[in-house]
C-alpha positions as CSV (number, residue, x, y, z in Angstrom):
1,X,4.4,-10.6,-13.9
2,X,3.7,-8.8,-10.9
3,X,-0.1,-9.6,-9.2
4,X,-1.8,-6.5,-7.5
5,X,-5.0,-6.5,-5.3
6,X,-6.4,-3.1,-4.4
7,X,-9.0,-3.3,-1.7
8,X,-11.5,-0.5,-0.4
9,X,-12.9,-2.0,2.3
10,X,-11.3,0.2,5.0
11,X,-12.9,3.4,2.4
12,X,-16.1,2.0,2.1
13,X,-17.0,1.5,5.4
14,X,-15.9,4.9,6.3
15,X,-17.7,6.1,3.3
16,X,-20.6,4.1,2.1
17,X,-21.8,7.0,-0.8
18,X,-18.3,6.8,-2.1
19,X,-18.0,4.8,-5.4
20,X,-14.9,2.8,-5.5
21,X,-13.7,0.3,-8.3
22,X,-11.3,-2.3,-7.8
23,X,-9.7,-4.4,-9.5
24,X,-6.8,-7.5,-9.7
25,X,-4.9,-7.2,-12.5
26,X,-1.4,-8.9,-13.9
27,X,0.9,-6.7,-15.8
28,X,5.0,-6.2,-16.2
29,X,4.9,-2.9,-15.4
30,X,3.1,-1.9,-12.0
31,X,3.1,1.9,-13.0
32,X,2.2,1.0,-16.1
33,X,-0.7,-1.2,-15.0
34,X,-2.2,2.1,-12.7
35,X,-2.1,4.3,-15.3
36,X,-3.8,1.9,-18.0
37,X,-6.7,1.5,-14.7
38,X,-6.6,5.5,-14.0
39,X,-7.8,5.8,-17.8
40,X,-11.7,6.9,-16.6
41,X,-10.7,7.5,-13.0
42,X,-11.7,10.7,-11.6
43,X,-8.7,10.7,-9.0
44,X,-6.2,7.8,-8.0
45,X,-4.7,7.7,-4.4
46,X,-1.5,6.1,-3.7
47,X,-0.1,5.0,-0.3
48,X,3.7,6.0,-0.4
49,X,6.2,5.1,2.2
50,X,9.0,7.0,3.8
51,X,12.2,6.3,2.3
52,X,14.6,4.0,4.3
53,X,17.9,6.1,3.2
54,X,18.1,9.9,3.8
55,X,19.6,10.4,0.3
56,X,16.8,9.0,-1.6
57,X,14.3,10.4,-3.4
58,X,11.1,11.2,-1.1
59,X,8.9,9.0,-3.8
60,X,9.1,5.1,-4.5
61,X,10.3,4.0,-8.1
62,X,6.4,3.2,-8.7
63,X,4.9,6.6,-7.1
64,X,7.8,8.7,-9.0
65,X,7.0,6.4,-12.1
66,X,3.1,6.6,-12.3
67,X,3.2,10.6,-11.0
68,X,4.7,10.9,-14.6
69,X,2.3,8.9,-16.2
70,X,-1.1,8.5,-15.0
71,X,-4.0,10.6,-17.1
72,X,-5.8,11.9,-14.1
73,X,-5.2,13.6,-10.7
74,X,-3.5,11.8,-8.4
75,X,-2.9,12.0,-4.3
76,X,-0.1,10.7,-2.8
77,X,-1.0,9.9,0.9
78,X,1.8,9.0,3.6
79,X,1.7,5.7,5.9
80,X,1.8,6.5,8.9
């Protein structure tokens, strides 16, 4: 099992009205585990990388996974 901490510190502080829920959660599946939390979300943002190899697809195994799956809106914002 897989152990993944969200934190919203950097959000909050930027915006302080902005209601943000986190959670730490264990599950097999990482997609899996973000759609179960998206349930009552209004809107779930993901960080996604660039892909190392030019013939890969442009979205991570979890991004691509949970884009398929999640119940609500989602935003998929690059790392710069």
């Amino acid at each position: 099992m897989s152990r993944t901490t969200i934190t919203g510190a950097p959000v909050r502080k930027e915006f302080p009205d902005l209601a943000i829920a986190e959670e730490t959660m264990r599950a097999v599946s990482v997609p899996g585990a973000l759609a179960k939390a998206a349930e009552h979300a209004d809107l779930l943002v993901l960080g996604a990388r660039r892909p190392t190899h030019p013939i890969s697809s442009p979205l991570g195994r979890v991004t691509h996974a949970v884009l398929h799956h999640t119940p609500c809106p989602l935003a998929v914002v690059p790392r710069s």
